[in-house]
Each structure stands twice: as C-alpha cells, then as structure tokens.
C-alpha positions as CSV (number, residue, x, y, z in Angstrom):
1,X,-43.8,11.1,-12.0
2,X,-40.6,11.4,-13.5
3,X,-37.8,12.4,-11.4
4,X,-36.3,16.0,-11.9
5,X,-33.2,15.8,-14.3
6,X,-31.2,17.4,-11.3
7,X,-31.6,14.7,-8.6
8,X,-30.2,12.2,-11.2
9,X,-26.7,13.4,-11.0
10,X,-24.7,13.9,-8.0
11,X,-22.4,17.3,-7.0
12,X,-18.8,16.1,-8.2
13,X,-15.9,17.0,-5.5
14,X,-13.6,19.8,-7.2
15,X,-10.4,17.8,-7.4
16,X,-6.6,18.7,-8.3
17,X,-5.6,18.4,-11.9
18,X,-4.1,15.2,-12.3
19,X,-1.5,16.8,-14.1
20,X,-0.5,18.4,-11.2
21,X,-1.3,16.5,-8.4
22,X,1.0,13.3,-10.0
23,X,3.9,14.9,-8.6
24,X,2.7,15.9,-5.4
25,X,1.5,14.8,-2.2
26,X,-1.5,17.1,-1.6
27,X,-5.0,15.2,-1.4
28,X,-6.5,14.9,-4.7
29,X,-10.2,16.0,-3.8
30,X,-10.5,19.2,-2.2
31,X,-13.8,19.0,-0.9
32,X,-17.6,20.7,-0.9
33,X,-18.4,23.5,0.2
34,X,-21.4,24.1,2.4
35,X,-23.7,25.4,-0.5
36,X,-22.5,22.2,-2.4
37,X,-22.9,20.0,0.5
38,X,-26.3,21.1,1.0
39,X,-27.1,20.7,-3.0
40,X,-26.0,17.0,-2.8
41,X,-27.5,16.6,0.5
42,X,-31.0,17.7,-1.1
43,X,-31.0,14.5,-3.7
44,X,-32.0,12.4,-0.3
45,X,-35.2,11.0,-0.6
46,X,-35.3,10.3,3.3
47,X,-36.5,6.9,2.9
48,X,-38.6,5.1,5.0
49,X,-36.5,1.5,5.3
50,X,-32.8,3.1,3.9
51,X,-31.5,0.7,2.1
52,X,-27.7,3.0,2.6
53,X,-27.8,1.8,6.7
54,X,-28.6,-1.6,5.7
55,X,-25.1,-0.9,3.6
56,X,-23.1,0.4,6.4
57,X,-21.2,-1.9,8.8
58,X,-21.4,0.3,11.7
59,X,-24.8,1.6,11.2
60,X,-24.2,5.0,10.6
61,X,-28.4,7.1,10.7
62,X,-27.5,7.8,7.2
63,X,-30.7,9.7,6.0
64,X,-30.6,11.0,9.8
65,X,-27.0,13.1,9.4
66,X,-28.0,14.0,6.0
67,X,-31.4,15.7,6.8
68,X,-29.5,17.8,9.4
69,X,-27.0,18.9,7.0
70,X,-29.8,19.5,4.8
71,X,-30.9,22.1,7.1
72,X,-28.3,23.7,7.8
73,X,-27.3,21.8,11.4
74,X,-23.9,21.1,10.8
75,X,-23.2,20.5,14.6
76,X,-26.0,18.1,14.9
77,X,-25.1,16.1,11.4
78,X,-21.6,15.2,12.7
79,X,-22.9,14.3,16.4
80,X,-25.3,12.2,14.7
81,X,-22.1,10.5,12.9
82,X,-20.4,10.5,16.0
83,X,-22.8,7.9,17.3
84,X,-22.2,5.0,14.9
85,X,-18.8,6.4,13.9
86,X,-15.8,7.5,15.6
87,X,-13.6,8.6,12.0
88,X,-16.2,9.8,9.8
89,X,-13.4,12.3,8.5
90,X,-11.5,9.0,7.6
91,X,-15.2,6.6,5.8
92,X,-15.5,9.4,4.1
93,X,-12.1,9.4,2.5
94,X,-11.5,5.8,2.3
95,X,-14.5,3.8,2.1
96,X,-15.8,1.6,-0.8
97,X,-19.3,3.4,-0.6
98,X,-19.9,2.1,-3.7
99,X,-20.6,-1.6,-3.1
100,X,-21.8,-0.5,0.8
101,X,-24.0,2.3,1.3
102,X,-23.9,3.9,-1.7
103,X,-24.7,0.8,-3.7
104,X,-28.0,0.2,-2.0
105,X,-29.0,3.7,-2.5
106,X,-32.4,4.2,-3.9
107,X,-31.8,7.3,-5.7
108,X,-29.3,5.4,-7.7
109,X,-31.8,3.0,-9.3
110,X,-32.5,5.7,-11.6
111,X,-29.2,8.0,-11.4
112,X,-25.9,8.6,-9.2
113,X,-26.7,7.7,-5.9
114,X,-26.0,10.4,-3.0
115,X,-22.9,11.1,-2.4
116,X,-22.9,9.5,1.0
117,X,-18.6,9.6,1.5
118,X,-18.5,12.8,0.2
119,X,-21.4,14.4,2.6
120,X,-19.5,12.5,5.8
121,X,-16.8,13.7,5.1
122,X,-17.5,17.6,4.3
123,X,-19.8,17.1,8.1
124,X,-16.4,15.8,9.7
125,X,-14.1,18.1,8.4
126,X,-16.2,21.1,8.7
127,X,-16.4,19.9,12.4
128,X,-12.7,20.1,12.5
129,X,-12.2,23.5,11.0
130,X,-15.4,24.9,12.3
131,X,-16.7,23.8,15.3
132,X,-17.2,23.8,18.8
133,X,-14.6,21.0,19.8
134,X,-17.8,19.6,22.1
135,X,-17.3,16.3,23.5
136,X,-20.1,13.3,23.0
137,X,-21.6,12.2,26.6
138,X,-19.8,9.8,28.7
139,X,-21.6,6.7,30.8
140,X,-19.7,7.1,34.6
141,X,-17.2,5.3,35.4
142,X,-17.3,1.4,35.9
143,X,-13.8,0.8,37.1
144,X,-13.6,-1.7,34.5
145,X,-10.2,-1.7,32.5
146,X,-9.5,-2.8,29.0
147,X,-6.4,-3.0,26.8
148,X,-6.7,-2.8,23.0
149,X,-3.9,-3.9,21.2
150,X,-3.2,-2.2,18.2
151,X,-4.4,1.4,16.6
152,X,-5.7,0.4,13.7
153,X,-9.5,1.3,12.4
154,X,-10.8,-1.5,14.4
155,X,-8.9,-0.8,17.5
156,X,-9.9,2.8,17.7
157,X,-13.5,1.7,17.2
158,X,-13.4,-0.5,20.4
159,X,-11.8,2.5,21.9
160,X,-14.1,5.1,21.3
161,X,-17.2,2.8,21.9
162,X,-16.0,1.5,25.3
163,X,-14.7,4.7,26.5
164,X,-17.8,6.4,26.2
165,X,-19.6,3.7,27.8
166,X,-17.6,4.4,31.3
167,X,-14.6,1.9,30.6
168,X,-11.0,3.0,31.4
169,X,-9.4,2.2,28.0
170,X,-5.6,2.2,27.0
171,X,-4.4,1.1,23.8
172,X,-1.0,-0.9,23.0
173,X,0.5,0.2,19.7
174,X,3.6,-1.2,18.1
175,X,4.9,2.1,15.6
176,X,5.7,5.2,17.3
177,X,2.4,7.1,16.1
178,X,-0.9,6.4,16.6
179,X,-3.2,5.0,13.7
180,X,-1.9,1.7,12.3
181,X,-2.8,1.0,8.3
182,X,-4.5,4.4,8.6
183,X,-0.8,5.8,9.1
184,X,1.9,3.7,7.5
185,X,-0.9,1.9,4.7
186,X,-2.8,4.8,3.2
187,X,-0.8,7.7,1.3
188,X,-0.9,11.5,2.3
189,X,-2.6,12.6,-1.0
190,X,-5.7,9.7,0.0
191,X,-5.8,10.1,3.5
192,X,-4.0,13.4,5.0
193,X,-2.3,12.1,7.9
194,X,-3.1,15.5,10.2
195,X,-7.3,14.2,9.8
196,X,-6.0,10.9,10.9
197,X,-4.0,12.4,14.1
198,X,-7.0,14.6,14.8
199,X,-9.1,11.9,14.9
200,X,-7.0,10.3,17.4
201,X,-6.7,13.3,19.2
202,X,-10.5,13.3,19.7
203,X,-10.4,9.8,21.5
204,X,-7.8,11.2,23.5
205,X,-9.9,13.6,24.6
206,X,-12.2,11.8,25.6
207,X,-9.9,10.1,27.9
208,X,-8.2,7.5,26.0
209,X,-4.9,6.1,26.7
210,X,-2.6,5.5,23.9
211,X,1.0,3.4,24.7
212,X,3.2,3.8,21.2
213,X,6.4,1.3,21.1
214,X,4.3,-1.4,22.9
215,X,4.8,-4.8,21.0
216,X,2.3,-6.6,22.9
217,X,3.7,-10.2,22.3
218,X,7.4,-9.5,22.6
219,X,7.2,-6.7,25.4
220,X,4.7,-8.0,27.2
221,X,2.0,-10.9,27.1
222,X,-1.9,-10.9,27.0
223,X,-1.3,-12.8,30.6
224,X,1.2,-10.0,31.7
225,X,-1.5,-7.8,31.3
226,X,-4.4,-9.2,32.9
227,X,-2.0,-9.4,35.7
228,X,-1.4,-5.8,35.4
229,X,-5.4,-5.1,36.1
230,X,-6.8,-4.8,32.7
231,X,-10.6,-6.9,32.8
232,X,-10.8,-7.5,29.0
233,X,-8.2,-7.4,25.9
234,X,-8.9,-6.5,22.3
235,X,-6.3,-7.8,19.5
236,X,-6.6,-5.7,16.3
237,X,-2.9,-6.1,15.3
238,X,-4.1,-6.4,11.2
239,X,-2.2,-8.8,8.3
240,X,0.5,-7.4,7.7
241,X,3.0,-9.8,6.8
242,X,4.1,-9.2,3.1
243,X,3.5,-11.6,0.7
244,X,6.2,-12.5,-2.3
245,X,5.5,-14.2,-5.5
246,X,8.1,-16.7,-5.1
247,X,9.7,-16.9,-8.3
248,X,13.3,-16.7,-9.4
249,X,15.5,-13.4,-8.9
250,X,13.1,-12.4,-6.1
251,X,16.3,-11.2,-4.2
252,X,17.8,-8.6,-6.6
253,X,18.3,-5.3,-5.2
254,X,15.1,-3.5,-6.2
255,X,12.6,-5.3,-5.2
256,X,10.2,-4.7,-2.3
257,X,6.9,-4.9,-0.7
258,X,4.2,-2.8,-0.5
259,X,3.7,-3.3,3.3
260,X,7.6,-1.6,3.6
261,X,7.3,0.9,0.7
262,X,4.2,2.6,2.3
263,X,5.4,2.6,5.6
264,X,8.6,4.4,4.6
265,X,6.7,6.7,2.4
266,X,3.7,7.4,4.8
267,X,4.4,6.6,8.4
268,X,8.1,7.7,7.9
269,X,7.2,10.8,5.6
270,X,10.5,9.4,3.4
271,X,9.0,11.1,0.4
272,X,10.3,14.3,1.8
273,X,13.9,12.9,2.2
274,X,16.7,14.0,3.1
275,X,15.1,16.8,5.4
276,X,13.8,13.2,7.4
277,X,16.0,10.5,7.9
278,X,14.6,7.6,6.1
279,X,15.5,6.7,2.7
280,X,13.3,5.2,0.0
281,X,14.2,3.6,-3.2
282,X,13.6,6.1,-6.2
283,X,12.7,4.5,-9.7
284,X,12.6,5.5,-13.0
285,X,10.9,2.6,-14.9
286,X,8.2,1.6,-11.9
287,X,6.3,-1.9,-11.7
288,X,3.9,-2.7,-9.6
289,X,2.7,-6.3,-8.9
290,X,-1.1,-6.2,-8.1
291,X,-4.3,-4.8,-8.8
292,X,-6.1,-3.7,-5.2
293,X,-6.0,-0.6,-3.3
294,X,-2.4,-1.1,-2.3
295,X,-1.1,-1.7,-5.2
296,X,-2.9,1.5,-6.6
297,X,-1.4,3.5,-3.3
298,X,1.9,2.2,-4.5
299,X,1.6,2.9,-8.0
300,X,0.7,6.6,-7.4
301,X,3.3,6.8,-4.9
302,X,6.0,5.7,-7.1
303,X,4.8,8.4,-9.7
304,X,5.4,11.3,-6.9
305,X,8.7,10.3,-6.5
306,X,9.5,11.1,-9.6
307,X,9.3,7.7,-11.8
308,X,9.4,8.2,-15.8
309,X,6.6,5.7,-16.1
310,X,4.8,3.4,-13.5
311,X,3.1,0.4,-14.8
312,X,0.4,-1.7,-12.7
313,X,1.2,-5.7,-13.8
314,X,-2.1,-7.9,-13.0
315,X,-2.7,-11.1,-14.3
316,X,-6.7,-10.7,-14.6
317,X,-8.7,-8.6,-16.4
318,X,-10.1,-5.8,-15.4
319,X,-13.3,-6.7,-14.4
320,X,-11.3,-8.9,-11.7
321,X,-9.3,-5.7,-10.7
322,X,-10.2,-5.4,-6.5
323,X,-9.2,-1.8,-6.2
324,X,-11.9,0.7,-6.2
325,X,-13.1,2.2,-9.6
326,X,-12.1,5.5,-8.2
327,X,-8.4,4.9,-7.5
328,X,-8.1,3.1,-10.5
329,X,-10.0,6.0,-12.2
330,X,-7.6,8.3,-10.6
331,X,-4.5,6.4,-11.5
332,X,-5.1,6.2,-14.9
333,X,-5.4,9.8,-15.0
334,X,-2.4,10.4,-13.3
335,X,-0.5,8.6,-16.3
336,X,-0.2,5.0,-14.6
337,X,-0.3,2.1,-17.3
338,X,-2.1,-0.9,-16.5
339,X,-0.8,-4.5,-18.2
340,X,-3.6,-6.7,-17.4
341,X,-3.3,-10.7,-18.4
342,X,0.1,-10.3,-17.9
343,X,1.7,-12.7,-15.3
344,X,5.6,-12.2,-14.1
345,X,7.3,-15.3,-14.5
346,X,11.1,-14.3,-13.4
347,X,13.1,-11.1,-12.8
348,X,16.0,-10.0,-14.9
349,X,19.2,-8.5,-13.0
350,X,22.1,-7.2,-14.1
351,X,26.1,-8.2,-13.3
352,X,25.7,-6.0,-9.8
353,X,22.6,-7.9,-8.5
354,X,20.4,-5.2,-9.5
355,X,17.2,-5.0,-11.2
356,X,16.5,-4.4,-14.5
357,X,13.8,-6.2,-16.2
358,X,11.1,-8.4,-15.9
359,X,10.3,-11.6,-18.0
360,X,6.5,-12.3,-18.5
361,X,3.5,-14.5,-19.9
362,X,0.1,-13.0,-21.7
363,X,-2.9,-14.6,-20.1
364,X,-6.2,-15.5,-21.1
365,X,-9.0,-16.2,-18.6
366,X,-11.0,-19.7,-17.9
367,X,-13.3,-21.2,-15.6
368,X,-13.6,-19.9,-12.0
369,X,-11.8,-20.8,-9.3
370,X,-12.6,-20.7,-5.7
371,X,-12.9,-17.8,-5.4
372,X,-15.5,-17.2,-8.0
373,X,-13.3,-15.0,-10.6
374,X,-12.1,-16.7,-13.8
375,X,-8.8,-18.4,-13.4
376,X,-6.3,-16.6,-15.6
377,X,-4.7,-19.6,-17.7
378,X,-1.1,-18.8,-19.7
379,X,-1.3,-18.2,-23.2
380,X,1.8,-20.4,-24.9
381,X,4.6,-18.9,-26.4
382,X,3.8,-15.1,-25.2
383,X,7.0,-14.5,-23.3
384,X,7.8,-10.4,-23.0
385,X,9.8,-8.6,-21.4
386,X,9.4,-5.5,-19.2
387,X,11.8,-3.5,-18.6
388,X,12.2,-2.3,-14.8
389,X,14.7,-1.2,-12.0
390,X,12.1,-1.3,-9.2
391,X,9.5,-3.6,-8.3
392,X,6.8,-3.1,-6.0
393,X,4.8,-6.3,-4.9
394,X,1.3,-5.7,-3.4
395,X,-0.4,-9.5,-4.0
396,X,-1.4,-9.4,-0.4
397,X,-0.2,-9.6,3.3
398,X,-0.8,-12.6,5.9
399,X,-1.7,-12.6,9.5
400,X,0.5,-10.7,11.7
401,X,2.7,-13.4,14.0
402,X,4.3,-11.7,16.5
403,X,0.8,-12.0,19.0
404,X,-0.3,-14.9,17.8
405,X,2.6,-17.4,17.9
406,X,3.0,-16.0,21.8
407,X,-0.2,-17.2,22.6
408,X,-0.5,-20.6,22.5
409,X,-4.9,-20.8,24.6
410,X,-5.9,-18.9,21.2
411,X,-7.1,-20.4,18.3
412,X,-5.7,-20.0,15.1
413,X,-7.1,-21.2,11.6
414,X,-4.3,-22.8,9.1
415,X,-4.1,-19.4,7.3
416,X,-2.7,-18.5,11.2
417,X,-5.5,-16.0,12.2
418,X,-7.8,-15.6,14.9
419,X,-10.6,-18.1,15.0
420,X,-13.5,-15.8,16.9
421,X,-17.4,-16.2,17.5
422,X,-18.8,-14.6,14.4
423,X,-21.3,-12.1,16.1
424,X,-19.3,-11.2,19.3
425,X,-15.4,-11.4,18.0
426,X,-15.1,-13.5,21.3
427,X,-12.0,-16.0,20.8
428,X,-11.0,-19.1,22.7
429,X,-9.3,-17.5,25.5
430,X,-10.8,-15.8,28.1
431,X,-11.8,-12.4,28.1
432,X,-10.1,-12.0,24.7
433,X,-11.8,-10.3,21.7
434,X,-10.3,-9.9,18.0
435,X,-11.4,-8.6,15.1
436,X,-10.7,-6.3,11.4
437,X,-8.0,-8.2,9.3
438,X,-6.3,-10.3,12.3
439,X,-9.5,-12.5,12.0
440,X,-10.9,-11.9,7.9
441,X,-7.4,-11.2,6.7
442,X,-6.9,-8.1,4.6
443,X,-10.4,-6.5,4.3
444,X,-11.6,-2.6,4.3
445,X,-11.7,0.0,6.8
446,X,-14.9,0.0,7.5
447,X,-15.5,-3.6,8.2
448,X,-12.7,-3.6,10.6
449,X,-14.9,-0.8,12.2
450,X,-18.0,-3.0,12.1
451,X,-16.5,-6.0,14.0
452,X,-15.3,-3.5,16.5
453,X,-18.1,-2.8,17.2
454,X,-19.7,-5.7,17.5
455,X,-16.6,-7.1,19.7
456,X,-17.2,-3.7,22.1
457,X,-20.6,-4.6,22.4
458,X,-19.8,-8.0,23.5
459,X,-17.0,-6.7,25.6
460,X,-19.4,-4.4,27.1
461,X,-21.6,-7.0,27.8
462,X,-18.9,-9.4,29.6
463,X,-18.1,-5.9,31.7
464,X,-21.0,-5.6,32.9
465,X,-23.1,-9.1,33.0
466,X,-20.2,-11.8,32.7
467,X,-19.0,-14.1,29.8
C-alpha cells in the first residue's frame, strides 16, 4: 500500500526572513512547537533494525526518543538523548544529518526523511525552557582522576561520559569560556552561544571541573599533571592552525583567516563593537576563499557586518562544494554570490598596502585526484579581476602545535597529528587518549563526539581493569 501523501514530506522549521535575518545575529530557525514536533515525530515508522542509529556516531535510540516525543513524554525523550548524547541542543543545530542519520532514513526512500535534527533539538531546548532541571544517575565514586584537555565537542563528550561513570573529571581549556569550536568557530545566528553555555552548565552540574586560561603545553605538561594526581589524560585540543594560500600580496592589510575572524566575531562578540573591546575588520566588497561550513559562517558573518556584497570564491563546482546544502541554501538566500571554477591567483593592493582587488583564473574540472573529486584544471587566458578590500580565507586549518611539539613519547603523523588506536583513541604514551580533529584533522561535530566516546570507554576501561 501506498504511503499516505502526508508522511512523504517533513514539518519545515519556521525560519527568519532572509531579508531580515542578513543583517542580524538572531538564529535563523526559530524552532517547532510541540504540536509540530509531535506531527513530524508521527512520520517515524519505528523500525525494526533503524538504519538512522546505524547513522549516528554516538548511537543516539533514535526511534527510542522519538516514540516518546510521540507520546507526549518530553521528559523521557531528552533523558533518552541524554544517554548517547550530552549536547543534543547543539547535533541538533549543527549536524550534517543529512549524510548521517537522516540519510539512512527509511522514510526517505520514498519522501523527506524525519526530521531527526530538528526533533533533537525541539526535545533539548524544550528541556531547557521547560523542565525539571533533573540530573542523569551517577556511578559512585572511584577515586580515579582524569584531565581533559580542551572544551571542544569531543572533550565535553569524554567529560560527561566519565563523570557519570564515577570519575572525578576536570577539564583544561585554553580561551577564557568554555566550549572550544562550539564558541569561537560557530556563529550566534547557527549556534546561540547561551545553548552552548547551558550545555556546559549541565556538565557542571554534574560535577565537572572546568580550568579556562590553561594552555596545557605551555603552562603546564601532560607529565606535570600526572604528577599532580590525574590517572588518565584526554587531548581534544582540535586543528586549528589557519591555513593560507601562499600566493603573492598575501600580506596586504585586509586579509585574514577564518580561524581569527570567527573568533573575534563569536567568542569575542566583536560584532557588537564598540560596546565590547575587540575590533573587527568591516568590509564593503567581501571575499571569501572556500567553500565548507566555515567559509559559509564567514560569508554570512561578513554580510551582518554590514558588507555591500559578499562573494564565496571556490575553485570547484558545486557538486564539490563540502558545506552542507542547508548553509549554502541559506547563504544564497541571504544574498551571498558564489564564483565557483574560479581560482585566486594574486592579490591586488593599493599605494598604502591595502587591499583592493583580487586577480583570478576560470577553471574547468578533470580527472580525480586523491581525494576522489575532479581536479579543477585552469582554463588559459581567463584572467579577471575581483574587486575586494577584505579577504577572508577558510581552505582549512592544521593540527594545533602547541601540545604536540611539547610532547616528544607521542606519536605524530607527517600532517603533525595524533597517531591513536583506531577503536580506543589510545596513543603511544601512557594513559594518553586523543581524539575529534587533533587526530582526523578538521571533521564535524558529531564525529568528534563519536571518538569521545569511544576514547571514554577505553579510558573507562583502563580505570577500572588496566591498559
């Protein structure tokens, strides 16, 4: 039997005009409400093998939370999230459900799948504004101790795990909040930064120790603090050491990376300067270098600061573009332009060493390359020029340095980051774990999540049986 026409199509989340929310910093999607969720919800077809956990690095009883939202258990839908997933508020704002979860959906062999980000998030924000503030159950104590290093979406994943397994947990972060890409990386109107803090606030709660200013590898050493009494170290300090193009006027004044234009505009709130105290560069005529989610972030940032025109520069097609449809959906909508097959070549400054253009090539695409996309080959005699007076570069980030060159008994791969067992995170020192983009490089959310919590497992493990 056919299905019903209504189980084909998925409840869209009510969403600021884009005409509107292009020069502001609220979130664009404004969420379900409960008669909504519950409408979506029903499109589940409670399978027996789901194909969405299969999807899910961490797991999350997909059909399980859903079938309690369903009926009406909102308490019980996020508890069940709470046990695979310590920031479902956060997956369901940020993750790529489409080629995870959502993309193995059986429901969307035939339509839209279900709205799996957009149900886990309604549960954990619903949670937040209505409910109970009850704690998960804690293991007793085991007197072990742990440090995790860094406070990123793979460090508060060993945090939460551990911590309710009976382990005294304290976690070492560099910035001054709490968070890491989830603070400085993500923009306000993608990823409110008062969800992020609350779901901080819940590990907290739970008895989590959080030390902000620590730069574990100049402060103090991964030795320095087994001496100190801690039984086990996790290292989730990320990539993010900005990556330039290398070509020639790279130093004119206006051009930047992602990695420092986010921060300022996101961990520093420099959008709302002067009333804070960090500055950002303003442009008018806006390029962006790059075609992921951070060059999106950066492109839509640049629009809310008031640029004329913002244009994405990518020298693929877009069927190459790594962003997700949505934010490129979204960005177009909000008015960026997207120059795809183009290729910068040089920068074009003026008598003062500033910015003001930006020379290019047309490209056509090839054969594949190593990394299984077509190689984008120059098309001879296509030189343009762009005109520009900031440049935003988001081709990437490397592995963060400042842990790694101090510790000389851990194993680095020639891209310099952490070589680790590939089930337990385990690395060549003792009683050292790593995982998220330290070890893949620059990855998603959720699969920093996932090797987490396979390295807290392991960790676990080691606390309680031995290496």
């Amino acid at each position: 039997m056919a299905d019903k026409p209504e189980k084909r199509t998925r409840m869209p989340m009510p969403e600021q005009d884009p005409q509107v929310r292009a020069r502001n910093f609220l979130e664009v999607p404004t969420g379900y409400t409960v008669a909504m969720a519950q409408e979506e919800a029903a499109r589940c077809l409670q399978c027996k093998k789901p194909g969405c956990v299969e999807g899910c690095p961490v797991g999350v009883d997909i059909p399980g939370f859903i079938s309690l939202l369903s009926k009406g258990d909102l308490t019980g839908a996020v508890r069940n999230l709470w046990s695979k997933n310590a920031l479902p508020a956060v997956c369901g704002r940020v993750c790529p459900q489409e080629i995870q979860c959502e993309g193995k959906c059986i429901v969307g062999k035939k339509g839209q799948p279900v709205a799996i980000g957009n149900l886990e998030r309604f549960c954990a924000d619903y949670e937040r504004e209505h409910g109970t503030g009850e704690l998960p159950p804690k293991q007793k104590p085991t007197g072990k101790k742990v440090a995790v290093v860094g406070s990123g979406p793979s460090g508060l994943t060993v945090a939460g795990d551990l911590i309710v397994k009976g382990h005294d947990v304290t976690i070492f972060e560099a910035f001054h909040k709490a968070g890491g890409v989830l603070i400085y990386g993500i923009p306000e109107f993608r990823l409110p930064k008062a969800i992020v803090a609350q779901e901080i606030n819940f590990l907290e709660r739970l008895g989590v120790k959080i030390e902000v200013n620590a730069v574990v590898g100049r402060t103090v050493s991964l030795d320095e603090l087994f001496e100190q009494g801690f039984d086990a170290v996790y290292v989730g300090v990320g990539a993010g050491l900005p990556r330039f193009m290398n070509i020639p006027g790279e130093n004119l004044v206006g051009i930047l990376s992602a990695n420092e234009y986010l921060t300022r505009a996101n961990l520093m709130k420099a959008y709302q300067f002067p009333k804070v105290d960090t500055p950002i560069p303003i442009g008018k005529q806006v390029v962006v270098l790059g075609a992921g989610n951070v060059a999106m972030d950066a492109a839509r940032t640049a629009m809310r600061l008031g640029a004329d025109n913002v244009k994405i520069v990518y020298r693929r097609s877009r069927e190459e573009m790594p962003a997700r449809k949505a934010e490129i959906h979204h960005a177009e909508e909000e008015g960026i332009e997207m120059f795809l097959l183009t290729n910068p070549t040089r920068y074009l400054g003026n008598d003062n060493g500033r910015l003001i253009g930006m020379e290019c090539l047309r490209m056509e695409l090839g054969e594949p390359d190593d990394s299984g996309r077509r190689r984008p080959v120059p098309i001879k005699g296509s030189e343009f020029t762009i005109d520009c007076d900031l440049c935003i570069v988001a081709v990437g980030s490397g592995a963060n340095p400042l842990l790694t060159s101090e510790t000389p008994d851990m194993q680095l791969n020639r891209w310099g980051y952490v070589v680790t067992e590939e089930k337990t995170g385990k690395t060549t020192k003792k009683g050292v774990w790593a995982g998220g983009d330290i070890v893949t490089g620059a990855a998603t959310v959720i699969l920093a999540m996932g090797a987490g919590r396979q390295a807290a497992d392991s960790i676990h493990d080691y606390l309680t049986i031995g290496w």
